[in-house]
The first five atom37 places (N, CA, C, CB, O) and aatype in JSON, in Angstrom:
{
  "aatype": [20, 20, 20, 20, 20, 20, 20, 20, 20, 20, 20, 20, 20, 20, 20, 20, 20, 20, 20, 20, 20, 20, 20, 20, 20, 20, 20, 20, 20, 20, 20, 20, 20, 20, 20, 20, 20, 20, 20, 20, 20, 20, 20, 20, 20, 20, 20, 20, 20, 20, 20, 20, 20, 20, 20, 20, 20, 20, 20, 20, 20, 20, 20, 20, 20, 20, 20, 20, 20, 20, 20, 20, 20, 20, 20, 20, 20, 20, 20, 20, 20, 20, 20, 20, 20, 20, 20, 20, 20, 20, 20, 20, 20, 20, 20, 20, 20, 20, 20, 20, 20, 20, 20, 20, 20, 20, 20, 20, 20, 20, 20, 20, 20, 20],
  "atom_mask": [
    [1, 1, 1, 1, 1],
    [1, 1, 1, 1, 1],
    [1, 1, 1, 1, 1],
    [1, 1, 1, 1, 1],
    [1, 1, 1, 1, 1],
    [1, 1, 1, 1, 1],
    [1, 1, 1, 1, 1],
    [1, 1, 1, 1, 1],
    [1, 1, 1, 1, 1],
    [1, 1, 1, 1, 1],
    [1, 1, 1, 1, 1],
    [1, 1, 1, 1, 1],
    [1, 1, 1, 1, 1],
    [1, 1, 1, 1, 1],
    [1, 1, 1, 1, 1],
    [1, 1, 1, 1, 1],
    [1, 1, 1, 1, 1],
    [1, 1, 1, 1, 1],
    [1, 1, 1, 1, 1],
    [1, 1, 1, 1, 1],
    [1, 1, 1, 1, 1],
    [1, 1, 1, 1, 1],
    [1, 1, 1, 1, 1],
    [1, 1, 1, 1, 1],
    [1, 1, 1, 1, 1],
    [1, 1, 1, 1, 1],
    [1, 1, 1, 1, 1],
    [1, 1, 1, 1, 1],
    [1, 1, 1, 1, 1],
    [1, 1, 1, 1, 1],
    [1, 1, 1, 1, 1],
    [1, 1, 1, 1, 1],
    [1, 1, 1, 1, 1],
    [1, 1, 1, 1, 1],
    [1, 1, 1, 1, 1],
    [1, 1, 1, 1, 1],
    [1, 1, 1, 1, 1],
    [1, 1, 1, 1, 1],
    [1, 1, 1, 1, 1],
    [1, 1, 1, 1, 1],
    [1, 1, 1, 1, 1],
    [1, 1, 1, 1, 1],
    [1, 1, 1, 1, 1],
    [1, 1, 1, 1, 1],
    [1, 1, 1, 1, 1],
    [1, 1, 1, 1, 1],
    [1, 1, 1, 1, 1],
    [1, 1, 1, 1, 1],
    [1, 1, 1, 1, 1],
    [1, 1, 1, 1, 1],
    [1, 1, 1, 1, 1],
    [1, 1, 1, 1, 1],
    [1, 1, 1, 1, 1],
    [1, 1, 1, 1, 1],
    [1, 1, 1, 1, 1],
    [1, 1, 1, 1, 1],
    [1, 1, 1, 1, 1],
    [1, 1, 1, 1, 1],
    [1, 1, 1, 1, 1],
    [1, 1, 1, 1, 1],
    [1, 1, 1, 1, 1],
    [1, 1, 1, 1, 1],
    [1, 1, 1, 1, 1],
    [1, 1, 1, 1, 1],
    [1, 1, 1, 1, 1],
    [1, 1, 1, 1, 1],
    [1, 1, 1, 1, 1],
    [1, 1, 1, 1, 1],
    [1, 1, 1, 1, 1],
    [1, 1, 1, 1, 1],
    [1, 1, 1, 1, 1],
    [1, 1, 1, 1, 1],
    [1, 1, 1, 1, 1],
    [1, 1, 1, 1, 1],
    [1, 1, 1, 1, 1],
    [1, 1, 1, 1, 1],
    [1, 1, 1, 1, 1],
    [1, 1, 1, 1, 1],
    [1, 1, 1, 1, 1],
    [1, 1, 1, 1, 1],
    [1, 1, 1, 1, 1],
    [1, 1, 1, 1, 1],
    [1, 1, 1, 1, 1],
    [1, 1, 1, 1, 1],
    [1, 1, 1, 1, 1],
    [1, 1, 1, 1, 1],
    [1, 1, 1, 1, 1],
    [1, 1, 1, 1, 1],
    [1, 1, 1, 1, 1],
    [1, 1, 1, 1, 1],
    [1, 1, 1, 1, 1],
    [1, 1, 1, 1, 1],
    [1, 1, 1, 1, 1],
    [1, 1, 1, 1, 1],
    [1, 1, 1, 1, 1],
    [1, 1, 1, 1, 1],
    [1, 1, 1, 1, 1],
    [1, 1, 1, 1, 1],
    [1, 1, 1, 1, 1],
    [1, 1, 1, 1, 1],
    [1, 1, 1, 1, 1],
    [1, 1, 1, 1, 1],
    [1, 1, 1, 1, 1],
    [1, 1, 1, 1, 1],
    [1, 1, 1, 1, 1],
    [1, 1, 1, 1, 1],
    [1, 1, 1, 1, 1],
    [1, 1, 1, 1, 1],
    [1, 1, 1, 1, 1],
    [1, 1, 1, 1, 1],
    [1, 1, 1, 1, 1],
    [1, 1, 1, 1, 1],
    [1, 1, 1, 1, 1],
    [1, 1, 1, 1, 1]
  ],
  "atom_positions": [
    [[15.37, 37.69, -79.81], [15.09, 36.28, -79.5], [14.5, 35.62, -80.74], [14.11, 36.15, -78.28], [13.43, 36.07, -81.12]],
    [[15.02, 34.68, -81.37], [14.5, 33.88, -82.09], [14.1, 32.09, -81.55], [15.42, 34.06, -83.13], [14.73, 31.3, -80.85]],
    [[12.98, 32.01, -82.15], [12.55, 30.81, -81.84], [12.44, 30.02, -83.31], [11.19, 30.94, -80.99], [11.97, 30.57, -84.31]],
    [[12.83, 28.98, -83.29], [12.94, 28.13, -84.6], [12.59, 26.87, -84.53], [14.17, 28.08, -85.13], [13.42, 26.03, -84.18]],
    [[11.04, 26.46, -84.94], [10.3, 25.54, -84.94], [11.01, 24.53, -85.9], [8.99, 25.98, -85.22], [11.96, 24.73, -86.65]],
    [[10.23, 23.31, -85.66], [11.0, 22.47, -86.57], [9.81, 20.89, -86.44], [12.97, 22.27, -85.88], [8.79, 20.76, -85.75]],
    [[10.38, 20.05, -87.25], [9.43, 18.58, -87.34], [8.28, 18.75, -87.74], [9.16, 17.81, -86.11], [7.53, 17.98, -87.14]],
    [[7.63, 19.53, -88.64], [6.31, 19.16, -89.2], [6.33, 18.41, -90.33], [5.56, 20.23, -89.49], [7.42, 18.13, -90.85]],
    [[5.38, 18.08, -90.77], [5.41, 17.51, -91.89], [3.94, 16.68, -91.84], [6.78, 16.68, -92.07], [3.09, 16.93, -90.98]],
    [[3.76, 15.67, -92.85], [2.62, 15.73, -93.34], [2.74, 13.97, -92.79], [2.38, 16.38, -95.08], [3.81, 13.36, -92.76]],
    [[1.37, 13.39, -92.39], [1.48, 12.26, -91.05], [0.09, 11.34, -92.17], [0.84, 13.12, -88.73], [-0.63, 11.84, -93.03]],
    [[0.15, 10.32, -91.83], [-1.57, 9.86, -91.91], [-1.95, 9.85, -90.24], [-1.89, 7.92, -92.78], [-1.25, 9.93, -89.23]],
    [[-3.33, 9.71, -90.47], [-4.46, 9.73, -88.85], [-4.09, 8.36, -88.11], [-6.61, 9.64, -89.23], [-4.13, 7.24, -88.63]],
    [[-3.67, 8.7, -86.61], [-3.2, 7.93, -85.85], [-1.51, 7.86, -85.87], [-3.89, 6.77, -86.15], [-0.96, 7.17, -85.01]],
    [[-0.71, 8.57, -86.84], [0.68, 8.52, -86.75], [0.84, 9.61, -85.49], [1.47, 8.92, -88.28], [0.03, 9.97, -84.63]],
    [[2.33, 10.0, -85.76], [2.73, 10.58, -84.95], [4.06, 11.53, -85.26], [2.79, 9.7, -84.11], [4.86, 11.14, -86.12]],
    [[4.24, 12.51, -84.7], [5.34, 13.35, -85.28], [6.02, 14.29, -83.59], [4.46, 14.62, -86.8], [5.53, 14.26, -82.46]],
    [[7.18, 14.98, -84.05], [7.63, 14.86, -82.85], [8.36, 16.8, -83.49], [8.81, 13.06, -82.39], [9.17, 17.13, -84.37]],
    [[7.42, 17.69, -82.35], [7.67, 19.14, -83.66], [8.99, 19.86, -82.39], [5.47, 20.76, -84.09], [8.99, 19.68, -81.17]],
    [[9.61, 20.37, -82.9], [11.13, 20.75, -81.94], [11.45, 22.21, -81.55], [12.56, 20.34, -82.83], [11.04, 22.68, -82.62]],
    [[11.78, 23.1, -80.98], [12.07, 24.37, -80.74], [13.06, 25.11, -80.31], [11.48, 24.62, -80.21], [13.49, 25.14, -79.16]],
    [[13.28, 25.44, -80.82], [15.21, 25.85, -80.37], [15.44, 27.26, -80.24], [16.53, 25.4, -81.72], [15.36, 28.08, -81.15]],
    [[15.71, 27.48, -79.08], [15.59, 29.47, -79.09], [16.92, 29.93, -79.05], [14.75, 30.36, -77.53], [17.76, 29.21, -78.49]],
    [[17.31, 31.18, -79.63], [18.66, 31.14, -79.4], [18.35, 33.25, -79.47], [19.87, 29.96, -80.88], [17.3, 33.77, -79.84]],
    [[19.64, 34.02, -79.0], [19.43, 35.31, -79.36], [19.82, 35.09, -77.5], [17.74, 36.02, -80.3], [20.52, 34.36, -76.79]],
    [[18.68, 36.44, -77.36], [19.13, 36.96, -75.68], [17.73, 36.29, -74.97], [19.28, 39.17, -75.36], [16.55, 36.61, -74.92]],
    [[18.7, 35.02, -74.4], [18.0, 33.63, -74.18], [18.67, 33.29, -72.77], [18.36, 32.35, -75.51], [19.06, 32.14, -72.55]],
    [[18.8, 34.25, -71.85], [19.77, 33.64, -70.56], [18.71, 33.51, -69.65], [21.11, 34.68, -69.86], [18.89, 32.99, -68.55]],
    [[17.4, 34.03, -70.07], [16.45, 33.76, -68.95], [15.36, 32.94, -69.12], [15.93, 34.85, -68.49], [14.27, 33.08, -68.57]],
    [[15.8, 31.73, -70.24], [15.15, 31.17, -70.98], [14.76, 29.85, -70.47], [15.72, 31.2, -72.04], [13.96, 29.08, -71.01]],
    [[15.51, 29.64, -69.22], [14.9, 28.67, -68.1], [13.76, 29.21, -66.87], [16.22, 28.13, -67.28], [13.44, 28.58, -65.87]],
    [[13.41, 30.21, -67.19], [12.41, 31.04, -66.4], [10.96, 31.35, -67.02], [13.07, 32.36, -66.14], [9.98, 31.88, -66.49]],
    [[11.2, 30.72, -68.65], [10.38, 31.35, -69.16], [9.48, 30.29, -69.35], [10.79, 32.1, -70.19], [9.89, 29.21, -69.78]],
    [[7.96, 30.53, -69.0], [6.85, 29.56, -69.38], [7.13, 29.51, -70.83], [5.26, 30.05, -69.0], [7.43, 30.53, -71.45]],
    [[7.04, 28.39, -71.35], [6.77, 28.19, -72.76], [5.35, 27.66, -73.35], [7.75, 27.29, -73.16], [4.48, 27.29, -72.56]],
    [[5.15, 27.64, -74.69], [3.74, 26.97, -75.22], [3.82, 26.79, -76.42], [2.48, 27.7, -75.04], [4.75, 27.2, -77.12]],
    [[2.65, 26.03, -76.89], [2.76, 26.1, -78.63], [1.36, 26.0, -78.88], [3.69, 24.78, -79.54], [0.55, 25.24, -78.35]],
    [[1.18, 26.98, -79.87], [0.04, 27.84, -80.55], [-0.36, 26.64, -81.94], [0.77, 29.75, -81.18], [0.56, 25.94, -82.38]],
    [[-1.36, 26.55, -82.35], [-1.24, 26.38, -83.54], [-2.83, 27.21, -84.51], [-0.99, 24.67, -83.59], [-3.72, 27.73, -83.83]],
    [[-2.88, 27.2, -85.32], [-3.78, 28.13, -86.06], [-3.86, 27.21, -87.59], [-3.02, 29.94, -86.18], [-2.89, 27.11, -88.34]],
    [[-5.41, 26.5, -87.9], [-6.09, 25.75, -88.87], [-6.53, 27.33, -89.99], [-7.61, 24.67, -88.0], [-6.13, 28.49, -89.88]],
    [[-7.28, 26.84, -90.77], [-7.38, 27.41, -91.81], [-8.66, 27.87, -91.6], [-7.09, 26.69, -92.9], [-9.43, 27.0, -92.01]],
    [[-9.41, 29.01, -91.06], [-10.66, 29.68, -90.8], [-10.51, 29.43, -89.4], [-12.04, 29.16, -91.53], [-11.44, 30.11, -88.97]],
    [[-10.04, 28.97, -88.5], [-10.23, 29.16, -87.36], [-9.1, 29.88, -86.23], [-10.59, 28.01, -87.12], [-7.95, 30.07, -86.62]],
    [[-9.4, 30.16, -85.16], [-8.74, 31.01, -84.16], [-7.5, 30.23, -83.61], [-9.77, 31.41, -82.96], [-7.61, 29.06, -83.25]],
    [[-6.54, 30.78, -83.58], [-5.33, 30.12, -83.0], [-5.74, 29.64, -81.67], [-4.07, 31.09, -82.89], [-6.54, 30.3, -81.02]],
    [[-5.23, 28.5, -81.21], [-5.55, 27.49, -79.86], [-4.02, 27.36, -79.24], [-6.29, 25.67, -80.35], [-2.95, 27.15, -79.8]],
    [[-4.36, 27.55, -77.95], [-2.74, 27.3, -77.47], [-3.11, 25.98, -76.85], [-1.89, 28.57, -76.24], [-3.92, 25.87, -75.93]],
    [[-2.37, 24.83, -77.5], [-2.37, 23.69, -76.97], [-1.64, 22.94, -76.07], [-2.4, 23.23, -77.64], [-1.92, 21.83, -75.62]],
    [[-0.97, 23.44, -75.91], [0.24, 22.98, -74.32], [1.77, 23.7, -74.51], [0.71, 20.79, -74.23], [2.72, 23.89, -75.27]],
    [[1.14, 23.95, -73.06], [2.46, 25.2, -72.54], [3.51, 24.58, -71.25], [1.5, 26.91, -71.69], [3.13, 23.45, -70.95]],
    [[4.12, 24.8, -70.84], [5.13, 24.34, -69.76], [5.22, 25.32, -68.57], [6.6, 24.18, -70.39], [4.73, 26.45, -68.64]],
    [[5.66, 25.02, -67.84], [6.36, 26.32, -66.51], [8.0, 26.39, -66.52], [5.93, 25.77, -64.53], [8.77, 25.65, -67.13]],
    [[8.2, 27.11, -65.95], [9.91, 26.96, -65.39], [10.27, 25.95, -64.4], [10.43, 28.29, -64.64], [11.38, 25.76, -63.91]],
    [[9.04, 25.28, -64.17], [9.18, 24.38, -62.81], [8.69, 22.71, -63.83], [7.67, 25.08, -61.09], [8.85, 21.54, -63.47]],
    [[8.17, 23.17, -64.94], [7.71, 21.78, -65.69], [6.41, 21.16, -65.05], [8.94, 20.59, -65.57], [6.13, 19.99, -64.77]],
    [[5.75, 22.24, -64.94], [4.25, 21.75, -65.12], [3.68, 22.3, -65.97], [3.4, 21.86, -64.12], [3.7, 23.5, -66.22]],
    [[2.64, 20.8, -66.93], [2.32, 21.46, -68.04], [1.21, 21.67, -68.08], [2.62, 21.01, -69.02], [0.67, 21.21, -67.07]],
    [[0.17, 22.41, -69.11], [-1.31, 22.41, -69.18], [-1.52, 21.91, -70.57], [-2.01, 23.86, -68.9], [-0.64, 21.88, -71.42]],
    [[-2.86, 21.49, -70.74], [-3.4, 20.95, -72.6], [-4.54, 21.12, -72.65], [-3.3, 19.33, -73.22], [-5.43, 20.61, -71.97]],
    [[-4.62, 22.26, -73.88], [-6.03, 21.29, -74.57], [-6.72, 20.25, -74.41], [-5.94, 20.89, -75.51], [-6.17, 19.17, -74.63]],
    [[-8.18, 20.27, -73.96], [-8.76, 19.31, -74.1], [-8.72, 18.85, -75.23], [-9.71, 19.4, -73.74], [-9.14, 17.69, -75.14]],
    [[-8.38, 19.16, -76.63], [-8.57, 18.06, -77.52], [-7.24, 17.6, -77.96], [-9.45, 18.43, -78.68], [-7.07, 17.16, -79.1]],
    [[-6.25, 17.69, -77.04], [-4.73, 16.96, -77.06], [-4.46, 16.49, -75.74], [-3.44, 17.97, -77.47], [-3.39, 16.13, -75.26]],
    [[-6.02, 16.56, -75.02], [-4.81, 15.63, -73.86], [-4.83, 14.29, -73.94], [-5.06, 15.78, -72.21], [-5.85, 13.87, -74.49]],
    [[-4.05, 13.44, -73.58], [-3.81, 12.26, -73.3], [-2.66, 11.77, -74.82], [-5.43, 11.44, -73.04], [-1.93, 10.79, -74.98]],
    [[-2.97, 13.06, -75.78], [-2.51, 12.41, -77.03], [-1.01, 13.32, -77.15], [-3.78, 12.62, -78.47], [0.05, 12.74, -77.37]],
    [[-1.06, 14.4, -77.02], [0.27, 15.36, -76.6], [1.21, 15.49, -75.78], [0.09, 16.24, -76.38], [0.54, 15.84, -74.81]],
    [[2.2, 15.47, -75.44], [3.4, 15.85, -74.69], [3.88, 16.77, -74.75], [4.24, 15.31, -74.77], [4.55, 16.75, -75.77]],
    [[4.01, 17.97, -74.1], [5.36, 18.98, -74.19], [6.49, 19.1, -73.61], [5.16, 20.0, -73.99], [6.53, 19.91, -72.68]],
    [[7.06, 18.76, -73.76], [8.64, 18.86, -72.71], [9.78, 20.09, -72.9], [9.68, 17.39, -73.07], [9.76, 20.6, -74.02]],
    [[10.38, 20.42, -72.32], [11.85, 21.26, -72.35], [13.07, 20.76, -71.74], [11.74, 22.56, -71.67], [13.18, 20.23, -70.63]],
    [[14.03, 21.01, -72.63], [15.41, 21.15, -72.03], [16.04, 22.47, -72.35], [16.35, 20.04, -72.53], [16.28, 23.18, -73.32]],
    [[16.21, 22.42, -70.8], [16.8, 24.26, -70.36], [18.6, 24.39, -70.44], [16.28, 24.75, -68.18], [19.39, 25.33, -70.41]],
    [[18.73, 22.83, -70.57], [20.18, 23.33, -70.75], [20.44, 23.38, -72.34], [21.31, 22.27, -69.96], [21.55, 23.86, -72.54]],
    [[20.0, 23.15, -73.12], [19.8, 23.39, -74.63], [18.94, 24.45, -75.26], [19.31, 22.25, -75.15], [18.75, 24.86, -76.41]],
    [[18.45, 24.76, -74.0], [17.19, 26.01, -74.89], [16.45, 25.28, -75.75], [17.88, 27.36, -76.0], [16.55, 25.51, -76.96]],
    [[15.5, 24.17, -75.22], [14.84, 24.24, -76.36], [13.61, 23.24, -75.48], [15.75, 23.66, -77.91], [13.71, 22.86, -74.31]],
    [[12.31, 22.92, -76.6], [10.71, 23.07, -75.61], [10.79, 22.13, -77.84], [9.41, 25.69, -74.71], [11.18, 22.43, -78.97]],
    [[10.13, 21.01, -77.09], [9.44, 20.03, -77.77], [7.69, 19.83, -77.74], [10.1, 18.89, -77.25], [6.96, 20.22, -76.83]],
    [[7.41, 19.37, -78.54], [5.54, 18.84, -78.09], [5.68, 17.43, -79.16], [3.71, 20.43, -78.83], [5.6, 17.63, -80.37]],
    [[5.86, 16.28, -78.73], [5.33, 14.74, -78.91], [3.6, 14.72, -79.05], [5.83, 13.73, -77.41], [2.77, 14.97, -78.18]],
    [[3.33, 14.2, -80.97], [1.85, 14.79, -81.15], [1.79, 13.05, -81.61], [1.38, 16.45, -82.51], [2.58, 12.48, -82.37]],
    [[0.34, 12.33, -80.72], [0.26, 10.86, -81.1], [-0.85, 10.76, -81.69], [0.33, 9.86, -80.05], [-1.55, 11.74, -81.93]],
    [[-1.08, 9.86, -81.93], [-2.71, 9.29, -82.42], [-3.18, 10.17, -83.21], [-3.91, 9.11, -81.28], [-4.39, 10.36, -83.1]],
    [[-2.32, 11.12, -84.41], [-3.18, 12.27, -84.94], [-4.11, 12.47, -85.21], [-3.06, 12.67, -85.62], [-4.72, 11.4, -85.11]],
    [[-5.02, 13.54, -85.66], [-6.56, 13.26, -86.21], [-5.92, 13.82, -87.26], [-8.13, 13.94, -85.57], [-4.73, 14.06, -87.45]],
    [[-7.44, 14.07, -88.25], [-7.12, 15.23, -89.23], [-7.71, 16.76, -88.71], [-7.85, 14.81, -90.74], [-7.55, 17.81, -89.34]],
    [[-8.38, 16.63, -87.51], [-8.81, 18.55, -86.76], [-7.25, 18.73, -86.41], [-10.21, 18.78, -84.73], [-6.91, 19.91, -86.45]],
    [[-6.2, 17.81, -86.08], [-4.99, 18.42, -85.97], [-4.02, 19.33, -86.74], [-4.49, 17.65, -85.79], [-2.95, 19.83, -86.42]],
    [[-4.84, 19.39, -87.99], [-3.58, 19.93, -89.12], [-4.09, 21.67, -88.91], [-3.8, 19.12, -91.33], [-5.14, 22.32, -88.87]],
    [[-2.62, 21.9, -88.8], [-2.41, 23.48, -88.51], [-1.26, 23.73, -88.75], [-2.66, 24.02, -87.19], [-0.38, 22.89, -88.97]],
    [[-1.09, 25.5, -88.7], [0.36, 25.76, -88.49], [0.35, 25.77, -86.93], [0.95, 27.21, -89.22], [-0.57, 26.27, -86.27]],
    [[1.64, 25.07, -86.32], [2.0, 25.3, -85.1], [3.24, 26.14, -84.71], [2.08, 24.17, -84.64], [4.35, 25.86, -85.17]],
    [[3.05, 27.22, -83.82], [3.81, 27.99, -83.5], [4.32, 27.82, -81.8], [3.17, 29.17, -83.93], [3.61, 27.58, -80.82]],
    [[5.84, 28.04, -81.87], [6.41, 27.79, -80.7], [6.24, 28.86, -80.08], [7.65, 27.39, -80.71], [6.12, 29.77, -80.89]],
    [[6.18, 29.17, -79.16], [6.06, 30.53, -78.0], [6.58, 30.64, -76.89], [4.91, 30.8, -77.51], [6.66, 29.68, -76.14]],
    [[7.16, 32.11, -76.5], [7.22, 32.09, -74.84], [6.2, 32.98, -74.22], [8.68, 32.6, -74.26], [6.01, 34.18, -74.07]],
    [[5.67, 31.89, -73.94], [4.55, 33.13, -73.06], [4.86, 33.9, -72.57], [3.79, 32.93, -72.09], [4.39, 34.97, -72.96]],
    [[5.71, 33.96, -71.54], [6.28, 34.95, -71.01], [7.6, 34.96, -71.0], [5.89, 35.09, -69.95], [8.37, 34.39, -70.23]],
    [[7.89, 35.91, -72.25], [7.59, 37.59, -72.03], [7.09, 37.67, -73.68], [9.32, 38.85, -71.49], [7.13, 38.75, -74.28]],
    [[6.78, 36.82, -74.13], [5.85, 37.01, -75.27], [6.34, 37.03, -76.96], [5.23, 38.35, -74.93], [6.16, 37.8, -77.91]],
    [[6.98, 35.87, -76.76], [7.67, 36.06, -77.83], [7.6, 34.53, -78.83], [9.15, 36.57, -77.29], [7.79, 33.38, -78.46]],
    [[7.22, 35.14, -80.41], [6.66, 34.1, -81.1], [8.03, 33.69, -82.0], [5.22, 34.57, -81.98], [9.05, 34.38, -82.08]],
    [[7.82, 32.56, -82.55], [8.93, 31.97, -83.77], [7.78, 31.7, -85.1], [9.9, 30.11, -83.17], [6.57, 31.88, -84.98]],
    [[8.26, 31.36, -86.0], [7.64, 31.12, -87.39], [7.09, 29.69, -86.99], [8.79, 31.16, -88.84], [7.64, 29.0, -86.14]],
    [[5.88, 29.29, -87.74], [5.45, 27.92, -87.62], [6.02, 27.05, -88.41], [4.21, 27.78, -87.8], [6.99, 27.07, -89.16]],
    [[4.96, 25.98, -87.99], [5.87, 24.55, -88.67], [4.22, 24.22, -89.07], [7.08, 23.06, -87.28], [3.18, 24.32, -88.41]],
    [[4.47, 23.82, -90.3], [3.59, 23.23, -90.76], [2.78, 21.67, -90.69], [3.97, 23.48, -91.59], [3.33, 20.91, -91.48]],
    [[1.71, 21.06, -90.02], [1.22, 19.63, -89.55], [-0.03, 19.8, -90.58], [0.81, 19.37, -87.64], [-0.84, 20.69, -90.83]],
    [[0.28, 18.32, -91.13], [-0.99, 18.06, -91.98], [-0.98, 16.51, -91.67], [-0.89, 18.53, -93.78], [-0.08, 15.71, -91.43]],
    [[-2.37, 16.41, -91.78], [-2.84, 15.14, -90.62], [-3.98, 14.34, -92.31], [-4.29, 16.09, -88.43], [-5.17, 14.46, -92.6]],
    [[-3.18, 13.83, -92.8], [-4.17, 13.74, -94.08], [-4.46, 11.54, -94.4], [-2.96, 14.86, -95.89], [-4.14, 10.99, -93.35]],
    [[-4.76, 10.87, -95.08], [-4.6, 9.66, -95.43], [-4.61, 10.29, -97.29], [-5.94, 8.48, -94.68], [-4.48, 9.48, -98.21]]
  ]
}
């Protein structure tokens, strides 16, 4: 299973960026699978900031809610997160995930800078 992050890039505070995920490999149960996205700053502990269900209910971080979105489309295989109002505590690598059954992709790089 590969997962292949995508849309980072470097924002000023209060923009917005839109980071993408596309899974492909042995992916037939890939509408079953909770998804999430991880991200990990520079000295600190990776945070899983919003994840999905197979049913599309999502959970967030308190310090992305109201400002984050995660969505999926299962007929494309693929799990988005819509990041608004950036700060600069936002800049991390963010990593796409399936929670279950546990499987990571390479990050995408967010830098939240003026």
């Amino acid at each position: 299973v590969q997962l292949q992050a995508s849309g980072g890039g470097s924002v000023q505070p209060g923009g917005s960026l839109r980071l993408s995920c596309a899974a492909s490999g042995s992916i037939f149960w890939f509408s079953t699978w909770r998804m999430g996205w991880y991200r990990q700053a520079p000295g600190k502990q990776r945070e899983l900031v919003a994840s999905i269900t197979r049913d599309g209910l999502t959970n967030y971080a308190d310090s992305v809610k109201g400002r984050f979105t995660i969505s999926r489309d299962n007929a494309n295989n693929r799990v988005y997160l819509e990041m608004n109002s950036l700060k600069r505590e936002d800049t991390a690598v963010y990593y796409c995930v399936a929670l279950t059954p546990n499987y990571w992709g390479q990050g995408t790089q967010v830098t939240v800078s003026s």
